[in-house]
MDTraj code that builds the backbone (N, CA, C; nanometers):
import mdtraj as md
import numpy as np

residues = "UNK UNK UNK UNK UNK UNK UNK UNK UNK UNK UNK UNK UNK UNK UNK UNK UNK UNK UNK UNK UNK UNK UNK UNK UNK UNK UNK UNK UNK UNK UNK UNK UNK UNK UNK UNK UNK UNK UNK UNK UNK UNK UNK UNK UNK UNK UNK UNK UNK UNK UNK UNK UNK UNK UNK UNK UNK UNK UNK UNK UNK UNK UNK UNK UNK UNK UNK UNK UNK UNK UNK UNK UNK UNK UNK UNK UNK UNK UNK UNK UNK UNK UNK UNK UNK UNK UNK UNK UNK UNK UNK UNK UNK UNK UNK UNK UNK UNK UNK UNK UNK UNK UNK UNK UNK UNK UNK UNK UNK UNK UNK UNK UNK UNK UNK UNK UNK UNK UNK UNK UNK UNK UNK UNK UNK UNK UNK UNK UNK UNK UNK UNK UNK UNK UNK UNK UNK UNK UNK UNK UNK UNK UNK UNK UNK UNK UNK UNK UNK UNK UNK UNK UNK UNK UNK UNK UNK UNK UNK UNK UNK UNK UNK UNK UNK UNK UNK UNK UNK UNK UNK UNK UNK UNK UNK UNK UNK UNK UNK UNK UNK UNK UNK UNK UNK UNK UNK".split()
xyz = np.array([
    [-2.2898, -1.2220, 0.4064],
    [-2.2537, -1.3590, 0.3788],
    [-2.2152, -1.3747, 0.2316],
    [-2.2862, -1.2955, 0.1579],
    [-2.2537, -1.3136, -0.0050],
    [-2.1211, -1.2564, -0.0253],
    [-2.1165, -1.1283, -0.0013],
    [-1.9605, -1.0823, 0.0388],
    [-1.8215, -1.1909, 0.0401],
    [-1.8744, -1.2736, 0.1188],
    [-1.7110, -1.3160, 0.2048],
    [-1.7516, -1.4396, 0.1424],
    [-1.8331, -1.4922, 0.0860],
    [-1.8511, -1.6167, -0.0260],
    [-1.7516, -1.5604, -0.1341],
    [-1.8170, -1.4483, -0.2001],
    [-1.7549, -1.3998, -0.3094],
    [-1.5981, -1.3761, -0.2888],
    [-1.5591, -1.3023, -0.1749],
    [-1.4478, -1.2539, -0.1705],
    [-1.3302, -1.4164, -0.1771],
    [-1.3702, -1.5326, -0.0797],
    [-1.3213, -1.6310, -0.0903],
    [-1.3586, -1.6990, -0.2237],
    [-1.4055, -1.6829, -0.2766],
    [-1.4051, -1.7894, -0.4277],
    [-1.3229, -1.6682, -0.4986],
    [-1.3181, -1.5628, -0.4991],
    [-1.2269, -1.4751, -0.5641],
    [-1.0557, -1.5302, -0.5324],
    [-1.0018, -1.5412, -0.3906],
    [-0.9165, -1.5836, -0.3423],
    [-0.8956, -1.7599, -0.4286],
    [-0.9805, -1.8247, -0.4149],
    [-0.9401, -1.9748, -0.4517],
    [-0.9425, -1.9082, -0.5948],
    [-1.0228, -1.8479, -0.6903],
    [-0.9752, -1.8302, -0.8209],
    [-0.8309, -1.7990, -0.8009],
    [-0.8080, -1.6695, -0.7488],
    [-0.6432, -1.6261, -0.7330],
    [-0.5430, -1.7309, -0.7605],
    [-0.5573, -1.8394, -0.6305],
    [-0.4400, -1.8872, -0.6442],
    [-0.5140, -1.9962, -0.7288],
    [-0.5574, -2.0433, -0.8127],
    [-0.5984, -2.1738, -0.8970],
    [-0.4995, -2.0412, -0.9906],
    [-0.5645, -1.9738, -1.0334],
    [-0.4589, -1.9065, -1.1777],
    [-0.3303, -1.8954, -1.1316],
    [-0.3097, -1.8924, -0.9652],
    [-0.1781, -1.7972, -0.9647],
    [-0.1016, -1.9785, -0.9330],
    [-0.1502, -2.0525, -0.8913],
    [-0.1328, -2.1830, -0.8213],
    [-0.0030, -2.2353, -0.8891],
    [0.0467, -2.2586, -0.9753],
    [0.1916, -2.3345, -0.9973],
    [0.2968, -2.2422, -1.0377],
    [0.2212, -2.1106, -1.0853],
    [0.3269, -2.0020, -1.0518],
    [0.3650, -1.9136, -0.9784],
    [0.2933, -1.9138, -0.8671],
    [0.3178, -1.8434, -0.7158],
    [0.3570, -1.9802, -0.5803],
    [0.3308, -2.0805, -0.6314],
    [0.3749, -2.1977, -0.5029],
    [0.5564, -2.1945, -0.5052],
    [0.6284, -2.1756, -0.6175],
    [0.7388, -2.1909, -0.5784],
    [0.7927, -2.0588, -0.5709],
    [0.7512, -1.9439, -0.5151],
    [0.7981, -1.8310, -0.4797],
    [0.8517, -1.8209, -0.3127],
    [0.9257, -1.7719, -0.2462],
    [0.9526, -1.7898, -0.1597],
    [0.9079, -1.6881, -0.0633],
    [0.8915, -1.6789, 0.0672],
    [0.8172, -1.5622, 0.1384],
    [0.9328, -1.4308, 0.0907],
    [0.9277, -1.3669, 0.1669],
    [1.0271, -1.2078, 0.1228],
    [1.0803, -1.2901, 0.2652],
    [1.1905, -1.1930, 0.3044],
    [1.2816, -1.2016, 0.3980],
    [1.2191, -1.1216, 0.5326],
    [1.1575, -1.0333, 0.5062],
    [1.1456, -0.9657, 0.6109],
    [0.9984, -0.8915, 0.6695],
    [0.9355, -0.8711, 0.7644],
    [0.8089, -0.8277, 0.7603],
    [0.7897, -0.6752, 0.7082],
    [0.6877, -0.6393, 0.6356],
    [0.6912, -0.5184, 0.5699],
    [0.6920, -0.5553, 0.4004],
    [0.8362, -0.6305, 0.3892],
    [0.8637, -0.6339, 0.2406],
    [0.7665, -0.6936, 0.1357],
    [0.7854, -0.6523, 0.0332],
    [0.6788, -0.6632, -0.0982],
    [0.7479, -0.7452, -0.2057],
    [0.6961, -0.8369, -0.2509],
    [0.7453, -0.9036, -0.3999],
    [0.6241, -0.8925, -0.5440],
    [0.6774, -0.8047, -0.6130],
    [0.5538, -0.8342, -0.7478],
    [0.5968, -0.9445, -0.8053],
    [0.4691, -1.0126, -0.8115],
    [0.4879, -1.1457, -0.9371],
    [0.4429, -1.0798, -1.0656],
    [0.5163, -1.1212, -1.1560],
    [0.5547, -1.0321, -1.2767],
    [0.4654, -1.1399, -1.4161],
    [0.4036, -1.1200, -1.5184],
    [0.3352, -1.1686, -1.5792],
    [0.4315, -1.3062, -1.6351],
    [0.5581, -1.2742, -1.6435],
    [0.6567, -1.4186, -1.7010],
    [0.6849, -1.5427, -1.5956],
    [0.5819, -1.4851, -1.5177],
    [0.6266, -1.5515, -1.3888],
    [0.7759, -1.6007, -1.2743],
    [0.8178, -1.4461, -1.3333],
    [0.9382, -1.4021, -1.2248],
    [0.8863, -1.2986, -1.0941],
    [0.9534, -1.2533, -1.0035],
    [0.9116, -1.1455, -0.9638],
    [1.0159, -1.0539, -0.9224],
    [0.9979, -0.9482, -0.8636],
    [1.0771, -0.7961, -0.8455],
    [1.0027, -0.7443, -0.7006],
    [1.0886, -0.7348, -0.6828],
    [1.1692, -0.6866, -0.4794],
    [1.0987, -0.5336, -0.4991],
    [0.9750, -0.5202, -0.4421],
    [0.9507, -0.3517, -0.4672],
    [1.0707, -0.2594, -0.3993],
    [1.0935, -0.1554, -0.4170],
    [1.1978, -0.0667, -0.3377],
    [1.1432, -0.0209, -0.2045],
    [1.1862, -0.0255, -0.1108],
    [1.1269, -0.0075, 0.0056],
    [1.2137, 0.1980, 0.0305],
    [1.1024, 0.2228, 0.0387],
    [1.1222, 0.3942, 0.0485],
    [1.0656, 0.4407, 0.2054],
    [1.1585, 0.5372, 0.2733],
    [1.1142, 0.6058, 0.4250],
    [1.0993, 0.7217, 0.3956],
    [0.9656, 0.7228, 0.4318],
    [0.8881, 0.8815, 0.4485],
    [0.9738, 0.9855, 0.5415],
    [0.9216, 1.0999, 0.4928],
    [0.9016, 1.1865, 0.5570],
    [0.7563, 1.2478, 0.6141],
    [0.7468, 1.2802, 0.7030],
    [0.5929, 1.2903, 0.7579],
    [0.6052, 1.4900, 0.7394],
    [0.5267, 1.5327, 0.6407],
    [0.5261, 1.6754, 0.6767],
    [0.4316, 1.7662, 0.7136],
    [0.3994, 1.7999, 0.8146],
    [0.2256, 1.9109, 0.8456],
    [0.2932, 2.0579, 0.7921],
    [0.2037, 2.0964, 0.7101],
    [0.1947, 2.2318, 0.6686],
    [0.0332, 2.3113, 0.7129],
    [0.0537, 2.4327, 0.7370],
    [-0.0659, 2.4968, 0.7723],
    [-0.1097, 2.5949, 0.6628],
    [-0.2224, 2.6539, 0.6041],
    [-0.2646, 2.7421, 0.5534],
    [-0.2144, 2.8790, 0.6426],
    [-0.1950, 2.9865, 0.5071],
    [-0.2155, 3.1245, 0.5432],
    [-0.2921, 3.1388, 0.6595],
    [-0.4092, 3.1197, 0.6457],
    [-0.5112, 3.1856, 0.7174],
    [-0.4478, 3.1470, 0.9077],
    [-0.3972, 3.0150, 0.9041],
    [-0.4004, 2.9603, 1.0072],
    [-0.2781, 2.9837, 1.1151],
    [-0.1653, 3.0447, 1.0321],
    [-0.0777, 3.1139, 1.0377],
    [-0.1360, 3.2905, 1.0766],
    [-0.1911, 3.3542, 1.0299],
    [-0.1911, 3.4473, 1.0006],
    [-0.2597, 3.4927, 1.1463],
    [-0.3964, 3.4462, 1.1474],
    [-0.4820, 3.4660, 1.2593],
    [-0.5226, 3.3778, 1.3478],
    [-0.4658, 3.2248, 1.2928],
    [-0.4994, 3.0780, 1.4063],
    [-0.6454, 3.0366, 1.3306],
    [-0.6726, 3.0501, 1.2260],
    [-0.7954, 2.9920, 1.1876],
    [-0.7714, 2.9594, 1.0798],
    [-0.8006, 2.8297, 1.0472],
    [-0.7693, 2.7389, 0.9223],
    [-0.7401, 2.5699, 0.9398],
    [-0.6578, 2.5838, 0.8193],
    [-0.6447, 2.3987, 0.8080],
    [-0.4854, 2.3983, 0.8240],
    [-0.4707, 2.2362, 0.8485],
    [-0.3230, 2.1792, 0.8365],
    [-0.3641, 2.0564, 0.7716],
    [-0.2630, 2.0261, 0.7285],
    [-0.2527, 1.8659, 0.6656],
    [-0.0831, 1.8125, 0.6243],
    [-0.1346, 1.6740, 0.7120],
    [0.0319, 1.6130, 0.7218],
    [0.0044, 1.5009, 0.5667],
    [0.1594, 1.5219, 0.5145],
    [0.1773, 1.4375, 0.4096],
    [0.3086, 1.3859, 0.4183],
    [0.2394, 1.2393, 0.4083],
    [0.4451, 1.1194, 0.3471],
    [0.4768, 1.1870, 0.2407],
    [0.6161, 1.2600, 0.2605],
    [0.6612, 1.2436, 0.1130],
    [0.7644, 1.1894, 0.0826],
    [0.8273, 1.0932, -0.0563],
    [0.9202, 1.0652, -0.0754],
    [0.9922, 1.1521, -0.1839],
    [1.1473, 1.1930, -0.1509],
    [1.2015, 1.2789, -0.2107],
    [1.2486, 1.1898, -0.3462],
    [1.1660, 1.1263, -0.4503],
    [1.2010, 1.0867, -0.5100],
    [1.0655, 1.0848, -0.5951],
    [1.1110, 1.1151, -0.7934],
    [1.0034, 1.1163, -0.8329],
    [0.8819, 1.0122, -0.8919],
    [0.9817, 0.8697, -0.9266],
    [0.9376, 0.7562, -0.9633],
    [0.9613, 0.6333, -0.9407],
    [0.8738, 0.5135, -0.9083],
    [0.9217, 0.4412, -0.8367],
    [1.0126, 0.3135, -0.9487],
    [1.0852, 0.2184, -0.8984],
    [1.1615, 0.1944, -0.9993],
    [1.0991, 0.0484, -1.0135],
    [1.0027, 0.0110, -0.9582],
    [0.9604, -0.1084, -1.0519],
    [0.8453, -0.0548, -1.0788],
    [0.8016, -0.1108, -1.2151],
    [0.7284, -0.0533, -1.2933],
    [0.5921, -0.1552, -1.3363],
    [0.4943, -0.1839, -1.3188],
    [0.4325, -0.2787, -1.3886],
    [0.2937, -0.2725, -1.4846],
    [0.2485, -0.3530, -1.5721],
    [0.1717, -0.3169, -1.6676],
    [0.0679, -0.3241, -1.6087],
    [0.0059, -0.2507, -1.6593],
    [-0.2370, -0.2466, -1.5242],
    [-0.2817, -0.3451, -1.6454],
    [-0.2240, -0.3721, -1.7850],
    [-0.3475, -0.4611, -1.9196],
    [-0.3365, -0.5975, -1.8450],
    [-0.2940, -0.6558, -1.7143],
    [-0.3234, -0.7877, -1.6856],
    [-0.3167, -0.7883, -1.5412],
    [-0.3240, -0.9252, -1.4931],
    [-0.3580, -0.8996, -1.2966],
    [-0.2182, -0.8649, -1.2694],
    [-0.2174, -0.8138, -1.1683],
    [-0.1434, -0.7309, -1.0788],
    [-0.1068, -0.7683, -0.9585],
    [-0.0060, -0.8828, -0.8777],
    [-0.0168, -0.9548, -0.7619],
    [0.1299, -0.9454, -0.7256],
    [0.1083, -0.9705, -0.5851],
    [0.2038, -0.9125, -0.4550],
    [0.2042, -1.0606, -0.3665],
    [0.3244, -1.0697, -0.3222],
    [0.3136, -1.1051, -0.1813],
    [0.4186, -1.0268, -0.0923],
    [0.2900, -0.9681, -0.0109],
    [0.3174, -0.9542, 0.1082],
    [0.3796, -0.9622, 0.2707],
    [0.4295, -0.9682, 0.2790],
    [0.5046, -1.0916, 0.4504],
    [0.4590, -0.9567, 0.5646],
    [0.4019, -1.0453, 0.6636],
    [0.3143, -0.9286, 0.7796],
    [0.3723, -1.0147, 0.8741],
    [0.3601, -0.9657, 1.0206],
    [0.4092, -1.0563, 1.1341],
    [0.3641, -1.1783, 1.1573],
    [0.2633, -1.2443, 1.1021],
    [0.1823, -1.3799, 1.0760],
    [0.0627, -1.3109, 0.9903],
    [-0.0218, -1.4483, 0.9052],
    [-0.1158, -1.4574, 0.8640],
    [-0.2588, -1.4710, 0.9014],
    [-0.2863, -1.4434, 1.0140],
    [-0.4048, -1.4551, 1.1024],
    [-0.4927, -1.3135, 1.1174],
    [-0.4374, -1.2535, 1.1086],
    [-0.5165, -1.1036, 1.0789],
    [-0.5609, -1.0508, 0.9863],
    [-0.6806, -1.0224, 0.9477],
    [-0.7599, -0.9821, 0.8819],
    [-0.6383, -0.8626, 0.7547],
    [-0.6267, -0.9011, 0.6196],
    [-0.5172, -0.7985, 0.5618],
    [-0.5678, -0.6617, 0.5232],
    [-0.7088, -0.6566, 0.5334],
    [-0.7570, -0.4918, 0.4790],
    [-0.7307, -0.4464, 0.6134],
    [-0.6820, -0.4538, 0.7179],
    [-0.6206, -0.3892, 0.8542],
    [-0.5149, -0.3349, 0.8425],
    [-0.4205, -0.4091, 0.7915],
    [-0.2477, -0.3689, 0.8308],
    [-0.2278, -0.3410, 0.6768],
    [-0.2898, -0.3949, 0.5956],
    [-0.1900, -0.3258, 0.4317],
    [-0.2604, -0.2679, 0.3839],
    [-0.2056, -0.1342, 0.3440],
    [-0.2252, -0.0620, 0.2993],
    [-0.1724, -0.0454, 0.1324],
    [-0.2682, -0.0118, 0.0335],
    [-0.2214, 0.0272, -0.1359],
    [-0.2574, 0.1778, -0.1655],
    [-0.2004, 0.2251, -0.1941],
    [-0.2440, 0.3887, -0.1543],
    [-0.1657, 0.4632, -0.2894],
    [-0.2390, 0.5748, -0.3427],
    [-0.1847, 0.6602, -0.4806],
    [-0.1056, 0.7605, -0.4475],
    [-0.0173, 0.8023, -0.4951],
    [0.0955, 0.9114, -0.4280],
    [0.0268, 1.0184, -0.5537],
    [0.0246, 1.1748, -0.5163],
    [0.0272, 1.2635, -0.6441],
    [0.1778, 1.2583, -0.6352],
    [0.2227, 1.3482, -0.7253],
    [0.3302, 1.3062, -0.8007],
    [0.3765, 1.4481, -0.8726],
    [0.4966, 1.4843, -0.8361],
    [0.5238, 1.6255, -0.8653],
    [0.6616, 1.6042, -0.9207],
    [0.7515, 1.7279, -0.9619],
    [0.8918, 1.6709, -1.0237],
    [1.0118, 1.6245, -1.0104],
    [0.9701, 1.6605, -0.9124],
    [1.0580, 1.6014, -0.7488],
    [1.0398, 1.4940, -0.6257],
    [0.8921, 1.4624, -0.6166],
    [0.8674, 1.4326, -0.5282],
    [0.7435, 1.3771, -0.5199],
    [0.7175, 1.2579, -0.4645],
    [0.5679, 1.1859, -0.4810],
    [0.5336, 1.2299, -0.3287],
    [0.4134, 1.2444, -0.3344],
    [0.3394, 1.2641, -0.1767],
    [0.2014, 1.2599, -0.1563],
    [0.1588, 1.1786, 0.0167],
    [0.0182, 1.1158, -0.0081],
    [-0.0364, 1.1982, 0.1086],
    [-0.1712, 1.2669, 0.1055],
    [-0.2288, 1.3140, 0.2149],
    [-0.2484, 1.1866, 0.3639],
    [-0.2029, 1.1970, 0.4474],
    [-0.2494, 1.0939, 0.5518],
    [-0.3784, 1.1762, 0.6148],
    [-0.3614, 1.3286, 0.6655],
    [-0.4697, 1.3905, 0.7665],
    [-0.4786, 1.5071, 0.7266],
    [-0.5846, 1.5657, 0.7939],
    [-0.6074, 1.7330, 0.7719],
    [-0.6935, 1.7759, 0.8743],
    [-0.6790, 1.9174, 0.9479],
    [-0.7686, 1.8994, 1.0376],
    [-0.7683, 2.0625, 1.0511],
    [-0.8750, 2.1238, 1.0950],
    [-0.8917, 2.2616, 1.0980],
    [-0.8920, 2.2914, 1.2640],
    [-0.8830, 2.4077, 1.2827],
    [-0.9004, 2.4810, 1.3673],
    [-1.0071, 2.4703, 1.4795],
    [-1.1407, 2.4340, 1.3960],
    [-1.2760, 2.4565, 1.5060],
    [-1.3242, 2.2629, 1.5289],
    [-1.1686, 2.2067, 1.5362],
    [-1.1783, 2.0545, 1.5267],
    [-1.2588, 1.9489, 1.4706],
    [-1.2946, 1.9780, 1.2654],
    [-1.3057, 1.8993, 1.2194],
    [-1.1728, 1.8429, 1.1971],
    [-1.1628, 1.7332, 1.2034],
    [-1.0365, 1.6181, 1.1551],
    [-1.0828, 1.5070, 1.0405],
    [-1.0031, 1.5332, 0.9669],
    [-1.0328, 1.3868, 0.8874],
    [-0.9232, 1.3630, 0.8629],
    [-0.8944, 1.2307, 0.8522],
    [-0.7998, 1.1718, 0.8474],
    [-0.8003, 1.0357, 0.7548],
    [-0.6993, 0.9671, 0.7082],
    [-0.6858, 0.8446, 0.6369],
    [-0.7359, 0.8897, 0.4673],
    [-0.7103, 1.0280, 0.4484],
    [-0.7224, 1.0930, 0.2788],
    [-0.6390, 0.9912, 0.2059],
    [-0.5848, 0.9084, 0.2508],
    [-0.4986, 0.8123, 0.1403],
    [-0.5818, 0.7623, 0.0102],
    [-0.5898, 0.7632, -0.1117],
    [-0.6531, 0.7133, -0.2386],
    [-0.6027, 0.5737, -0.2254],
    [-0.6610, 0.4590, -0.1661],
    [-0.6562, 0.3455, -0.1546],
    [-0.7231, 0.2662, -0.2618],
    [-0.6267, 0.1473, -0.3237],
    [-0.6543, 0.0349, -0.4329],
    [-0.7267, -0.0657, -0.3390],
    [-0.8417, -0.1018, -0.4256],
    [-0.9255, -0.2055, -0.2961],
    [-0.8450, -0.3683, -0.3678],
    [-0.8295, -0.4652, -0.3386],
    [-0.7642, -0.5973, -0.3689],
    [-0.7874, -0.6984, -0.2958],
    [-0.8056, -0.8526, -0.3175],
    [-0.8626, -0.9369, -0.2833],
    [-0.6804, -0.9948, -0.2417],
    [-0.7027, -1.0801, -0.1240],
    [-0.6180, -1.1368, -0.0429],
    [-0.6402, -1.2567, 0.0268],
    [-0.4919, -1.3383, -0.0061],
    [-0.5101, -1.4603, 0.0372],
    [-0.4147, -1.5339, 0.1244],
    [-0.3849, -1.6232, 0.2155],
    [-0.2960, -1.6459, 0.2986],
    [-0.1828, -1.7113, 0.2197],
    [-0.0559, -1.7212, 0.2004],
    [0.0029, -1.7693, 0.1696],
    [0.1773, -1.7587, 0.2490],
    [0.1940, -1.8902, 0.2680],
    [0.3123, -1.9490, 0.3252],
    [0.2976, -1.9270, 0.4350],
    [0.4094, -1.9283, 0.5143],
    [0.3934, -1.9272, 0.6897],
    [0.3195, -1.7966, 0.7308],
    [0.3747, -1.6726, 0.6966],
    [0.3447, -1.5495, 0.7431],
    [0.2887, -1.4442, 0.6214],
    [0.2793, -1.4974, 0.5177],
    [0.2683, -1.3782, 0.3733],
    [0.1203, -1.3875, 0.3421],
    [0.0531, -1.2926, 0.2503],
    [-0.0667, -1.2673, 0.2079],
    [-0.0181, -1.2863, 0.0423],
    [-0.1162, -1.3056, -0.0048],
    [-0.0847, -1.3410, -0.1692],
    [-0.2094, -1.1758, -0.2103],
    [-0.1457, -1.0644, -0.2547],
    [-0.2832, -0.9108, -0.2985],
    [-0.2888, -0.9451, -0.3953],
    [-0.4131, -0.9477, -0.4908],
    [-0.4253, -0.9418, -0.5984],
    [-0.5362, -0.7948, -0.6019],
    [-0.4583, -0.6935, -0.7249],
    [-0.5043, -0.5724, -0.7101],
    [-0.6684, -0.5937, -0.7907],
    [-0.7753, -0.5529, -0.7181],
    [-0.8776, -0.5344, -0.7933],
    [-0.8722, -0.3801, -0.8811],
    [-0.8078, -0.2535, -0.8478],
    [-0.8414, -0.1469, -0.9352],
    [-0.6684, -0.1203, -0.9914],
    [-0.6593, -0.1156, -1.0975],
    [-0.5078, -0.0701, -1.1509],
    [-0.4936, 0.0345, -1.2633],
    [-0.5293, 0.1485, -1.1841],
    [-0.5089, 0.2805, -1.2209],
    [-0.3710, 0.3360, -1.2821],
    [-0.3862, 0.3791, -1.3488],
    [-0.1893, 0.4260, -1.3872],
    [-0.1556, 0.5248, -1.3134],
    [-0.0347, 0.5135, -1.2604],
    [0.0565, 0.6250, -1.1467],
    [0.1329, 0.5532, -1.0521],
    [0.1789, 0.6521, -0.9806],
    [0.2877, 0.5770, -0.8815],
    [0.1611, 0.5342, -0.7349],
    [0.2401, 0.4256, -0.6398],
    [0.1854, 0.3829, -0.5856],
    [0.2463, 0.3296, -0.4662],
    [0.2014, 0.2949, -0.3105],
    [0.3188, 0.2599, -0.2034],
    [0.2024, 0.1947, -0.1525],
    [0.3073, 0.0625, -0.0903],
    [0.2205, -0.0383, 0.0051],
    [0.2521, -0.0476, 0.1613],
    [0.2078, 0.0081, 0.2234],
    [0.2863, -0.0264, 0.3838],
    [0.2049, -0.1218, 0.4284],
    [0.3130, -0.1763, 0.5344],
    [0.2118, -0.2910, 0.6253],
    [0.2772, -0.2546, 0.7567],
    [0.1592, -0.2460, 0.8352],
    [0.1926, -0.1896, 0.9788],
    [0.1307, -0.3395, 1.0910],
    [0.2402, -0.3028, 1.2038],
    [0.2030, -0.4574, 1.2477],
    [0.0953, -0.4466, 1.3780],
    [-0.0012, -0.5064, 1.4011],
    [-0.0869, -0.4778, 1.4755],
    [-0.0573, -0.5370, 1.6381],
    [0.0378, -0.5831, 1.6802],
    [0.1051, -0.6128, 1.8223],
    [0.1754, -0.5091, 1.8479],
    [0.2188, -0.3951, 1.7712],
    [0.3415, -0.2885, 1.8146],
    [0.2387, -0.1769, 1.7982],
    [0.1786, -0.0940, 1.8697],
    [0.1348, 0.0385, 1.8780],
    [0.1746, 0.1231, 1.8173],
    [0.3520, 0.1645, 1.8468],
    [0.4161, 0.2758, 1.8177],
    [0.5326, 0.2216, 1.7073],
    [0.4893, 0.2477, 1.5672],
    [0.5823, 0.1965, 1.4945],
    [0.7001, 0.2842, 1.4394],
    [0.8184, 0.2510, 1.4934],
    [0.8944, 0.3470, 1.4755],
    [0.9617, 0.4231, 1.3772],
    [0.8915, 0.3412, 1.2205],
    [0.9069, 0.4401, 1.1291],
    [0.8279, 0.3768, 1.0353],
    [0.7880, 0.5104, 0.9243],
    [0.6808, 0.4154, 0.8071],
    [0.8080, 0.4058, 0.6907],
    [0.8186, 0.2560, 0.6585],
    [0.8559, 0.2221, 0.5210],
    [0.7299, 0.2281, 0.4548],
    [0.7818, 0.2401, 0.3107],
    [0.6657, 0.2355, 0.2117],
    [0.7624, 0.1396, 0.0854],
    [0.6679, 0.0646, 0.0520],
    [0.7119, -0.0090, -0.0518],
    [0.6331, 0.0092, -0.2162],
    [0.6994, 0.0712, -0.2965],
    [0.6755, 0.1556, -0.3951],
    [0.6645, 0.0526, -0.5364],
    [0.5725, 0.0941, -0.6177],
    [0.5476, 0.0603, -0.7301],
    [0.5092, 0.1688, -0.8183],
    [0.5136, 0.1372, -0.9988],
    [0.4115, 0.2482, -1.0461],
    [0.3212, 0.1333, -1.1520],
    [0.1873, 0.2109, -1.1573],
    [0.1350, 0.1168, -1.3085],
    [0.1218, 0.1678, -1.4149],
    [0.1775, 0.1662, -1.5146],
    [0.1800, 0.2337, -1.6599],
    [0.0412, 0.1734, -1.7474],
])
top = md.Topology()
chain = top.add_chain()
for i, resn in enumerate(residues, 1):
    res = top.add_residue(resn, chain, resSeq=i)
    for name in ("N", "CA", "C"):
        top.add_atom(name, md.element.get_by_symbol(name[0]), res)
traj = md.Trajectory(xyz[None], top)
């Protein structure tokens, strides 16, 4: 109960600070898409990036059938092109298929490592004698609030520096037929 007290007076703080400069923002256009509200109180269209899903196996597992695999999103690209500062809050809106569903379900904030070519996030890994784990994503935890017909207002609670992707997956469609990722970095 203290929880979801806290988490909602966190939310009414949100929008009381965010309140005359997030009311005249408009939803995004489309479900999935991301808008950062930017400290001047403009905002920026994150880039919406499509994975590649890749499973690779260990030597071992190859060699003799005993070992690990692990599938990773990667985007063939090394940095994302909006950029924003972590020295102040950090806020999104979101647009999901409506606002009625719980948002630590469908959105996801997740850390990409980051190579010279190519950012990429563990989703699973699973061995041979069927341990599985799955959902290795380095997830930003963030407080969320309903806003406009169908959008969530994130405000990031941890803002780590690095690149970063937000998906939102819709919870009426099972089989989603491809993951966008909507990309940020925090300097």
């Amino acid at each position: 109960m203290r929880k979801l007290f806290l988490s909602l007076l966190a939310c009414v703080a949100g929008m009381g600070m965010a309140g005359a400069q997030t009311s005249d923002f408009p939803e995004p256009d489309f479900i999935g898409e991301v808008i950062a509200i930017l400290p001047d109180g403009s905002t920026a269209k994150l880039e919406k990036e499509t994975v590649q899903m890749r499973t690779r196996a260990n030597a071992g597992a190859l060699i003799v059938g005993i070992g690990k695999a692990k599938t990773k999103v990667v985007i063939e690209t090394p940095e994302a092109a909006v950029r924003l500062d972590g020295s102040g809050p950090i806020r999104f809106v979101v647009k999901a298929v409506d606002n009625a569903t719980d948002p630590m379900s469908i959105v996801n904030v997740f850390r990409f490592e980051t190579t010279k070519k190519r950012r990429l996030a563990e989703v699973a890994s699973a061995s041979t004698f069927g341990s599985v784990k799955s959902n290795k994503l380095e997830r930003l935890r963030f407080d969320a609030c309903k806003y406009g017909e169908s959008s969530y207002l994130l405000t990031l609670l941890d803002k780590p520096a690095g690149e970063f992707g937000i998906t939102v997956s819709n919870p009426n469609h099972v089989d989603e037929k491809q993951t966008i990722v909507s990309t940020f970095a925090i300097e």
